[in-house]
C-alpha positions as a Markdown table, in Angstrom:
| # | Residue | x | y | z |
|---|---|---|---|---|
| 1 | Unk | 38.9 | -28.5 | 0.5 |
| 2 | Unk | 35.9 | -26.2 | 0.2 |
| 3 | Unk | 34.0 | -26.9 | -3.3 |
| 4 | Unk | 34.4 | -23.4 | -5.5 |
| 5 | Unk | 31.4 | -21.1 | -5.9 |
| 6 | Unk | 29.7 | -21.5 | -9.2 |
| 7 | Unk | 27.8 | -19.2 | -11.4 |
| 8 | Unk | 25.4 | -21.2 | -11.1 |
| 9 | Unk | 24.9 | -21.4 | -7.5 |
| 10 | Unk | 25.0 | -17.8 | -7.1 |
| 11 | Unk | 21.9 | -17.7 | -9.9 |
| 12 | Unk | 19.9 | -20.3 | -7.7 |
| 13 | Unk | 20.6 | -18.2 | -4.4 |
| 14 | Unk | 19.3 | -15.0 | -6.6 |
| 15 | Unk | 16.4 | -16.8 | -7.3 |
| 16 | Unk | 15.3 | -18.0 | -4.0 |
| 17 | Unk | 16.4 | -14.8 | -2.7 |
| 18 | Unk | 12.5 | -13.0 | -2.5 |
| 19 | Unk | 11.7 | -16.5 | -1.4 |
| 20 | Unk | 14.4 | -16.9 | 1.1 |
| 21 | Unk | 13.5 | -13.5 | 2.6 |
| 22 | Unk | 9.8 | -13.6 | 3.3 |
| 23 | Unk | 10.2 | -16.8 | 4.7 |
| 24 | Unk | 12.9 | -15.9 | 7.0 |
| 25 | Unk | 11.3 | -12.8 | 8.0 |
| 26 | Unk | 8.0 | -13.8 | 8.5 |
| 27 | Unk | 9.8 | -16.9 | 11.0 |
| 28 | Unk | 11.2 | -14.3 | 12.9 |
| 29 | Unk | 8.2 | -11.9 | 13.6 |
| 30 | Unk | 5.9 | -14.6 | 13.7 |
| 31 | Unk | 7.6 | -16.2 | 16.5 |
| 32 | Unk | 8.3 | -12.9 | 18.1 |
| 33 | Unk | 4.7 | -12.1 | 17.8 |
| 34 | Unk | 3.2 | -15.2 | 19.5 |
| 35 | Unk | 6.0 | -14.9 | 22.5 |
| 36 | Unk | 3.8 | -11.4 | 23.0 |
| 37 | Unk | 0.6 | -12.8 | 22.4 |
| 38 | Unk | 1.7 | -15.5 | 24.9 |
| 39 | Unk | 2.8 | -13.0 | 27.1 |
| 40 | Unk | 0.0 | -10.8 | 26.9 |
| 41 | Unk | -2.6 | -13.4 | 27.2 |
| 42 | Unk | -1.4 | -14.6 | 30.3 |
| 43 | Unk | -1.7 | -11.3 | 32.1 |
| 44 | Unk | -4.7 | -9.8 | 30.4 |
| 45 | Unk | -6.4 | -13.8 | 32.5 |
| 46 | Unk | -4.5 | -12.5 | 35.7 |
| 47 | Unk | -5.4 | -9.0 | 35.5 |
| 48 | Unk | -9.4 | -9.4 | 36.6 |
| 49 | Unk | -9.9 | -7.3 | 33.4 |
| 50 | Unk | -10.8 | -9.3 | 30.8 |
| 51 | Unk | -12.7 | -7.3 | 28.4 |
| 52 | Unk | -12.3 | -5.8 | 26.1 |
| 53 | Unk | -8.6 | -6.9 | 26.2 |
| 54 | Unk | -9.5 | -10.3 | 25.0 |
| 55 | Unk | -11.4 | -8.9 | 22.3 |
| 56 | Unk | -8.6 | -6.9 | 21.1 |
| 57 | Unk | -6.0 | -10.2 | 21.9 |
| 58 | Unk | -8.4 | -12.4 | 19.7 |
| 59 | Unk | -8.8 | -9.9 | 16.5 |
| 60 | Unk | -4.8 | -9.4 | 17.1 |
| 61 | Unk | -4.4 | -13.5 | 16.6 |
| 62 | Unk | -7.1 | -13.2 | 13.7 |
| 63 | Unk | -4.4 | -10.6 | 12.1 |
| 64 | Unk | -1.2 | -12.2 | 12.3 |
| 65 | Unk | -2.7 | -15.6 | 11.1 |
| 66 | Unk | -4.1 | -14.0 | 8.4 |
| 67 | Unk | -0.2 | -12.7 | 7.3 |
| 68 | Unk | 0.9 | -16.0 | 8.0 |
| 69 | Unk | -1.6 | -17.2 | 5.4 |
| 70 | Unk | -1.7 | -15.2 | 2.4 |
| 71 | Unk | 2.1 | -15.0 | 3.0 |
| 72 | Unk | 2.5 | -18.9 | 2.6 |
| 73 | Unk | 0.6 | -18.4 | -0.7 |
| 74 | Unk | 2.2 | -15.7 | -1.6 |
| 75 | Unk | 5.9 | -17.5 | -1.6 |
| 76 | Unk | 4.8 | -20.3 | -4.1 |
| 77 | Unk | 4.6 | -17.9 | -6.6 |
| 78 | Unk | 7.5 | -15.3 | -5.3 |
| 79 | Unk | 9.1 | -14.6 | -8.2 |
| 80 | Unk | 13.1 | -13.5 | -8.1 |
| 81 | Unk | 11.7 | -10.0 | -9.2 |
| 82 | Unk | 12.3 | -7.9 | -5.8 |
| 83 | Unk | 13.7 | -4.5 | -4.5 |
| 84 | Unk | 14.9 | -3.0 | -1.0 |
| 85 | Unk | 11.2 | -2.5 | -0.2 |
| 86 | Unk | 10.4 | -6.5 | -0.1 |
| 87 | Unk | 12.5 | -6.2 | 3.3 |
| 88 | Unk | 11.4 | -2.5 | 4.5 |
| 89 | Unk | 7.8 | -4.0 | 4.1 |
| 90 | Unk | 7.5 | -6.9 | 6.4 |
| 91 | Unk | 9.7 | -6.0 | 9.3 |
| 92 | Unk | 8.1 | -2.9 | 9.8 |
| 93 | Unk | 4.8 | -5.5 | 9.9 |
| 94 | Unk | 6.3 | -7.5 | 12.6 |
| 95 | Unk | 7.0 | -4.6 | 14.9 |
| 96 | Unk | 3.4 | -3.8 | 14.3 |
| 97 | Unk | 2.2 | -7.4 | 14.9 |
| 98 | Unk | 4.5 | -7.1 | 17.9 |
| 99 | Unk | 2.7 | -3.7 | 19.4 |
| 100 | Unk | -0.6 | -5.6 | 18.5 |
| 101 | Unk | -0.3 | -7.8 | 21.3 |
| 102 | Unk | 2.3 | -5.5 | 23.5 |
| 103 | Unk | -0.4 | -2.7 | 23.9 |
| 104 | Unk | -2.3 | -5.1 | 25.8 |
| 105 | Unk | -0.3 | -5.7 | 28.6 |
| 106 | Unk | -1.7 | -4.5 | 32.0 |
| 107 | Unk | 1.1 | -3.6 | 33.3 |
| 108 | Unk | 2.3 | -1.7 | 30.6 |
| 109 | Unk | 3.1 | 2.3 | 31.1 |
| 110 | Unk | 1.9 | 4.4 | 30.3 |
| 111 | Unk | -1.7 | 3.1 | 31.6 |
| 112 | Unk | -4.8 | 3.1 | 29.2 |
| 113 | Unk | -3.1 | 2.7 | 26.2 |
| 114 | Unk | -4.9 | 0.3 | 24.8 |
| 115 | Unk | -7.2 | 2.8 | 23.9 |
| 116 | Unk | -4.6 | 3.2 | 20.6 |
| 117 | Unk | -5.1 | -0.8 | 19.7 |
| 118 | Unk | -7.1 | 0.3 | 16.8 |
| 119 | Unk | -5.0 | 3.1 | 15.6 |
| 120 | Unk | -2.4 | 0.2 | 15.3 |
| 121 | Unk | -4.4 | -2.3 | 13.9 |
| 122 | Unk | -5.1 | 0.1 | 11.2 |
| 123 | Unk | -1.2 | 0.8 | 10.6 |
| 124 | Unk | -1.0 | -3.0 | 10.4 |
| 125 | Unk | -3.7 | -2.9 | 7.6 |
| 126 | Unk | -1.8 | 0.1 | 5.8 |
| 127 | Unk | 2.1 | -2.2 | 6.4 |
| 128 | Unk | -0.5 | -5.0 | 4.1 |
| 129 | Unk | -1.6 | -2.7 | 1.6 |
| 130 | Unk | 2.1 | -1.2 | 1.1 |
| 131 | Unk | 3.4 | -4.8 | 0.9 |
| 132 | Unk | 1.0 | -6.2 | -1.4 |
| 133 | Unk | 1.4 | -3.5 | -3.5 |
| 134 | Unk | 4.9 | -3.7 | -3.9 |
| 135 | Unk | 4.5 | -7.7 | -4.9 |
| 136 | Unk | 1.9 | -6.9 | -7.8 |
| 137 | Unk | 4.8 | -4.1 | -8.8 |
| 138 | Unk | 7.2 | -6.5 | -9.0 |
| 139 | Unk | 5.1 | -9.1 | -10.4 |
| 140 | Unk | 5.5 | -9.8 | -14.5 |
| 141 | Unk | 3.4 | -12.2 | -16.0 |
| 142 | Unk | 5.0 | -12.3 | -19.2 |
| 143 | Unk | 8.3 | -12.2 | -17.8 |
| 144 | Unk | 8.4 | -14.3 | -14.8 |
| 145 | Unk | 6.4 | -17.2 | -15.9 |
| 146 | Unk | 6.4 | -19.8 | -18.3 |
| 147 | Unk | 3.7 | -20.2 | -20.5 |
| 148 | Unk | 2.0 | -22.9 | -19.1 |
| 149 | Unk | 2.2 | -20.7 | -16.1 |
| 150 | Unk | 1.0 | -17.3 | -16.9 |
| 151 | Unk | -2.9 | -18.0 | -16.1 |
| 152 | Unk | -2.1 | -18.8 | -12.5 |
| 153 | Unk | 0.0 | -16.1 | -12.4 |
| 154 | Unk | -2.6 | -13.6 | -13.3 |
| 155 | Unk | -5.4 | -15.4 | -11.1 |
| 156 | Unk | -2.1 | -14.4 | -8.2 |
| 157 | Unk | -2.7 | -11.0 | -9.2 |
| 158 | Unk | -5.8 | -11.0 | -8.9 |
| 159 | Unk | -5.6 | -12.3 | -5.3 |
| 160 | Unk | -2.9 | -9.9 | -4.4 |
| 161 | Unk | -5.5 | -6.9 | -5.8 |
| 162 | Unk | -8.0 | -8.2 | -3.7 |
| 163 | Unk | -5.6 | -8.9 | -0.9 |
| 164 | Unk | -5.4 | -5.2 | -1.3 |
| 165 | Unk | -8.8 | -4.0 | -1.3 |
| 166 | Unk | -9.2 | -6.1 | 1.8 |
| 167 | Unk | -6.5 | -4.6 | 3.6 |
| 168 | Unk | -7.6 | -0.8 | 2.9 |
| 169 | Unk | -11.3 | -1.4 | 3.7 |
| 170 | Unk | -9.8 | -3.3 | 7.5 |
| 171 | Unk | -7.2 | -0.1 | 7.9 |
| 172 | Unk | -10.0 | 2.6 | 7.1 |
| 173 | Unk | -12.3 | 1.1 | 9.5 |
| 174 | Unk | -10.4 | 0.2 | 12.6 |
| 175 | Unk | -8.9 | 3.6 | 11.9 |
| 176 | Unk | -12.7 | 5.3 | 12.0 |
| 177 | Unk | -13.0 | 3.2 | 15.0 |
| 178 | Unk | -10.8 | 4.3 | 16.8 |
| 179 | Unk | -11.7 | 8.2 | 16.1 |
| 180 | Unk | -15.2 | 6.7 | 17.6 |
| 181 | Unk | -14.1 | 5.8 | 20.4 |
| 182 | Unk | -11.7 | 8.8 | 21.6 |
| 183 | Unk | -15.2 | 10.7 | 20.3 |
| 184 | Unk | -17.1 | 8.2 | 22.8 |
| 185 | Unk | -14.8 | 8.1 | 25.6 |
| 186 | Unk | -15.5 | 11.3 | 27.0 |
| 187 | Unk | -18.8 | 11.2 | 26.7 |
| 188 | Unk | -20.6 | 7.4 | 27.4 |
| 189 | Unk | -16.9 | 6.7 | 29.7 |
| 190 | Unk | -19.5 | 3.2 | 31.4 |
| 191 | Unk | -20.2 | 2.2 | 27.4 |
| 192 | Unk | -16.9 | 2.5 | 25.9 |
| 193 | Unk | -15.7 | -1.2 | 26.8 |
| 194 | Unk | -18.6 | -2.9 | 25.9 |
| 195 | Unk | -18.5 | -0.5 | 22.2 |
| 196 | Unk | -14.6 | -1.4 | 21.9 |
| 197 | Unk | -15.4 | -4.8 | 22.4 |
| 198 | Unk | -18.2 | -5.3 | 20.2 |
| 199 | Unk | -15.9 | -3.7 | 17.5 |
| 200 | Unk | -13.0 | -5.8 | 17.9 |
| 201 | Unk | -15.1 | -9.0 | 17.6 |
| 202 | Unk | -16.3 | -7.7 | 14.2 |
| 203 | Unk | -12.8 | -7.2 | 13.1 |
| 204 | Unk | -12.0 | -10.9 | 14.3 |
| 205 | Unk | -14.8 | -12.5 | 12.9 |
| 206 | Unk | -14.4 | -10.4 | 9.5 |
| 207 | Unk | -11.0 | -11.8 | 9.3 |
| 208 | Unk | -12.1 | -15.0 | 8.9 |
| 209 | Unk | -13.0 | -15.2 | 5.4 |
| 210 | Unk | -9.6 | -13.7 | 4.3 |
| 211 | Unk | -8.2 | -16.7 | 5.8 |
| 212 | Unk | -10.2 | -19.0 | 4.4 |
| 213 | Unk | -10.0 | -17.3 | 0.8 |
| 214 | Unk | -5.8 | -17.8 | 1.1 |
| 215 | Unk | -6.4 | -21.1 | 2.3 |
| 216 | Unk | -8.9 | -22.2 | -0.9 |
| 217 | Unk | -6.3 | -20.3 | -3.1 |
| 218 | Unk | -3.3 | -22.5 | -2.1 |
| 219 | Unk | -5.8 | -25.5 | -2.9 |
| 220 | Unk | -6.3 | -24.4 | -6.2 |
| 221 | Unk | -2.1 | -23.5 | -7.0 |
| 222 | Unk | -2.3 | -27.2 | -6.6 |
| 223 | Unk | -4.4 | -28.6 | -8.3 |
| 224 | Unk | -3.6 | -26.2 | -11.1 |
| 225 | Unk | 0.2 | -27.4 | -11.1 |
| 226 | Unk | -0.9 | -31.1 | -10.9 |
| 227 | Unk | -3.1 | -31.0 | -13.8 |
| 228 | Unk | -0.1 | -29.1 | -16.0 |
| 229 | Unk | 2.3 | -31.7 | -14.6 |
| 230 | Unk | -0.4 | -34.4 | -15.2 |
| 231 | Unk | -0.1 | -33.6 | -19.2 |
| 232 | Unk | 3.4 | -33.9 | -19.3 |
């Protein structure tokens, strides 16, 4: 006989529900996103050309690891505090962390659209910015936290409002990119792959102090935890 439902495990599901969901979602469009990078990667190698394909194919890994990242921080200190738009939010981000590394595709039709890889690297940025800001909205000090808590919990704010800034900056400029290069296109049509990949790599390589920052910040959720249980 099935043990009854208790009120109390319905309060423990509601409280690992924000949890539950990020971590679920961000399984699923992870995994879906590296089966396209996979994908992509292999025929960007067979398609005799490389660049700047591979450019875009590396800054579109740089991305989605960077998600990955300040979305594992990010769920330590989930709180149950959520709404409708804590699902809206990151599987709109996996379809574009999906199109990140579809675009690439040779064989894809229509033909040349990977001329629109930075446009969607820039809605990716924008998905980031709409996400984070919905955490920090739903995020209480006061309320959600315990005492001992509540400085860690606004040094998380604080990383979500950078997480922010960082994401507008990345949106705004592989969005004025990409007005460059439809502006460039037309004009220097022999420099445009060489310009597109040059622009790509500084995206890549930008995104690797993001990652890095997440990766310090999870180091220090630790050892801020182990010195509070430490006292006790």
């Amino acid at each position: 006989m099935p043990l009854p439902l208790k009120p109390s495990d319905v309060a423990s599901r509601l409280r690992e529900y924000s949890l539950d969901t990020y971590l679920g979602i961000g399984s699923i469009t992870k995994g879906v996103a590296l089966a396209a990078a996979t994908y992509a990667g292999f025929a960007i190698f067979g398609s005799g050309n490389i660049w700047p394909r591979l450019a875009f194919w590396l800054a579109s890994l740089v991305a989605i690891t960077i998600s990955y990242m300040t979305w594992g921080r990010g769920v330590l200190l989930t709180t149950a505090r959520s709404n409708l738009l804590d699902s809206v939010f990151p599987l709109l981000m996996g379809l574009a962390e999906f199109s990140l590394f579809a675009i690439l595709s040779p064989d894809k039709v229509p033909p040349n659209l990977d001329q629109y890889w930075f446009l969607v690297f820039s809605a990716h940025a924008v998905l980031a910015v709409a996400l984070v800001s919905n955490r920090i909205f739903n995020t209480l000090t006061n309320e959600d936290f315990e005492k001992p808590l509540q400085p860690l919990a606004e040094k998380y704010l604080q990383w979500l409002q950078s997480d922010r800034l960082a994401a507008g900056v990345i949106a705004l400029l592989s969005l004025a990119m990409w007005v460059s290069i439809t502006l460039i296109l037309p004009i220097w049509p022999d420099r445009t792959d060489l310009i597109q990949t040059v622009m790509a790599l500084v995206l890549a390589i930008g995104g690797i102090v993001p990652m890095v920052g997440a990766d310090a910040q999870r180091r220090e959720m630790d050892e801020f935890v182990s010195h509070i249980l430490s006292e006790h």
